[in-house]
C-alpha positions, 0 to 999 in steps of 0.5 A: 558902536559908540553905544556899546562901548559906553555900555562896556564902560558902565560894566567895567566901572561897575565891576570895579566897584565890586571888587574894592567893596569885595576887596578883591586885589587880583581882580581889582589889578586885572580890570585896571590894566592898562587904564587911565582915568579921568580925575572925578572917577579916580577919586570916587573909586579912592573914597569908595576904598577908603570905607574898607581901609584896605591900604593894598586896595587904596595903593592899587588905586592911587597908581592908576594914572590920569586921562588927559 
């Protein structure tokens, strides 16, 4: 059980990526609902943002709070 849903982590990460590099706003808000992150994977996800300077994008991100 714990496999799968280290699986659907990785997945979920992974889209994510997409959609900043797609720049891709909706989709972007929809996978992050309600989600924390830890510090590392936050900041990751903001330099990958700022290669397209998007600043709805960077915003979204900025919002995301973080896992304690």
């Amino acid at each position: 059980m714990e496999a799968n849903k280290t699986r659907q982590s990785i997945a979920n990460f992974a889209a994510i990526k997409t959609a900043i590099a797609n720049n891709e706003k909706q989709l972007l808000k929809d996978l992050l609902a309600n989600q924390a992150m830890q510090e590392l994977e936050k900041s990751y996800l903001i330099d990958l943002a700022k290669l397209s300077n998007d600043p709805t994008i960077l915003q979204i991100l900025n919002d995301i709070p973080l896992k304690k």
